[in-house]
N, C-alpha and C positions, 0 to 999 in steps of 0.2 A: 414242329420245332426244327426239324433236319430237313425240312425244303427251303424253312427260311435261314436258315445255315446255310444250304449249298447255293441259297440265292443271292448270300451276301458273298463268298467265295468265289461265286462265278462275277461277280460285277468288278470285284476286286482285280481277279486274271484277268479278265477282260477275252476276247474273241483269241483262238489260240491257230496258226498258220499248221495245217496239213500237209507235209509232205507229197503223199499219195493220191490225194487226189486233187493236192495245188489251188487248195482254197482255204477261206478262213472258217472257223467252226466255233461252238461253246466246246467246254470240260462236261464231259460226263461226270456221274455222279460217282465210281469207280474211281476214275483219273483224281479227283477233285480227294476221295477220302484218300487216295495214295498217295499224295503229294505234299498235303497237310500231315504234320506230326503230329499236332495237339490234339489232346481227347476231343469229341463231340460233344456238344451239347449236352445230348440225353446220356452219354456219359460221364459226363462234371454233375449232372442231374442227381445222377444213381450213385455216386462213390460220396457224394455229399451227405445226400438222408441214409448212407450206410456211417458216417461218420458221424452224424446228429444221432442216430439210435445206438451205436456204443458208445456217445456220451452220454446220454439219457440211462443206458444200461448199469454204466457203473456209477451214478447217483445214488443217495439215500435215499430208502423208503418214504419218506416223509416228504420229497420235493416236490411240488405241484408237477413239471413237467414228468415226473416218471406214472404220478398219481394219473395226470391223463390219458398217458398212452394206454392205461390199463383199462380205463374206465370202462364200466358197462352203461349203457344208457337205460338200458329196460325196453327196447321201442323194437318192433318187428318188421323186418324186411321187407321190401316189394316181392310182388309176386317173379317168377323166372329165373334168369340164371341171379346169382349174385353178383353185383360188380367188386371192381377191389379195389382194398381197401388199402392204405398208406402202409398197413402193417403187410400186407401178401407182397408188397413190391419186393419190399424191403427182407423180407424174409425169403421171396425167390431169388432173387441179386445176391444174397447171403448165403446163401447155398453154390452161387455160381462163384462168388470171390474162394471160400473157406471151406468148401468141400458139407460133409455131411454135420459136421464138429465144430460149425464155423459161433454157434451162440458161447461154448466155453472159451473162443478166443475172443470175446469181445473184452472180456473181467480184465484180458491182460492190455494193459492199454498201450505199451510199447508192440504186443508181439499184433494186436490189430492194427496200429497206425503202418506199419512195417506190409504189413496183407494189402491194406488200401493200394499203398505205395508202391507194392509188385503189380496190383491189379490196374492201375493207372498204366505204369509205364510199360506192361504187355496187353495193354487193351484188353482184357480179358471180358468185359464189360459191352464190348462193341458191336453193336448191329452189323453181321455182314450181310451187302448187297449183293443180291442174287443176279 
C-alpha cells in the first residue's frame, strides 16, 4: 500500500530540478512523506479499524457485530508462528494511540474520538523511514 502511495505522489510531483548536482531527479520517499501533510494510507488504515472497534466496544451485548468480534470458532490453528489477527492489530495500534489504559477510554466516546484526533494530527501512528 505505501509504495503505491509514494507511486502515485511521485507521478503527481513529477521529476524535481537538483540544484547540486544540476539535473532532474524523482522525490525520495523521505522528501515525499515530508512534504505531504496528510496521514498515509496505512494510517487512515489503522485510525479507522481503531474507530470501528470503539464503536463495536460500546454496543450492546446482543448486537451481531459485537457478538462476532468475540466469536470463538472452535477450529485449531496452523502449525508455526501464529499470524494476526484483526483483533492484535488493533489492540497493538491501541496501546500505541492510548498508552497502557487505552481499552477504558474506548466507553468514553467523546474522550476516544478526541485520542484519534490527537493521534491523526501528531502522526502518532506513522511508519518512520529509516
Amino acid at each position: 500500500m505505501n509504495i503505491f502511495e509514494r507511486k502515485v505522489y511521485r507521478r503527481i510531483s513529477g521529476p524535481v530540478y537538483g540544484n547540486e548536482k544540476e539535473n532532474w531527479r524523482i522525490l525520495t520517499s523521505k522528501e515525499i512523506y515530508a512534504s505531504v501533510k496528510k496521514p498515509t494510507i496505512i494510517e487512515t488504515i489503522r485510525l479507522n479499524s481503531l474507530r470501528w472497534f470503539g464503536h463495536v466496544q460500546r454496543m450492546e451485548e446482543n448486537r451481531i457485530p459485537k457478538r462476532v468480534l468475540y466469536m470463538n470458532l472452535g477450529t485449531t490453528r496452523l502449525r508455526g508462528r501464529p499470524r494476526n489477527r484483526w483483533q492484535d492489530e488493533v489492540r497493538e495500534n491501541g496501546r500505541i494511540v492510548g498508552g497502557e489504559e487505552w481499552q477504558e477510554k474506548v466507553r468514553n466516546r467523546e474522550e476516544w474520538k478526541k485520542l484519534l484526533r490527537m493521534a491523526r494530527n501528531h502522526r502518532i501512528l506513522h511508519m518512520r523511514m529509516e
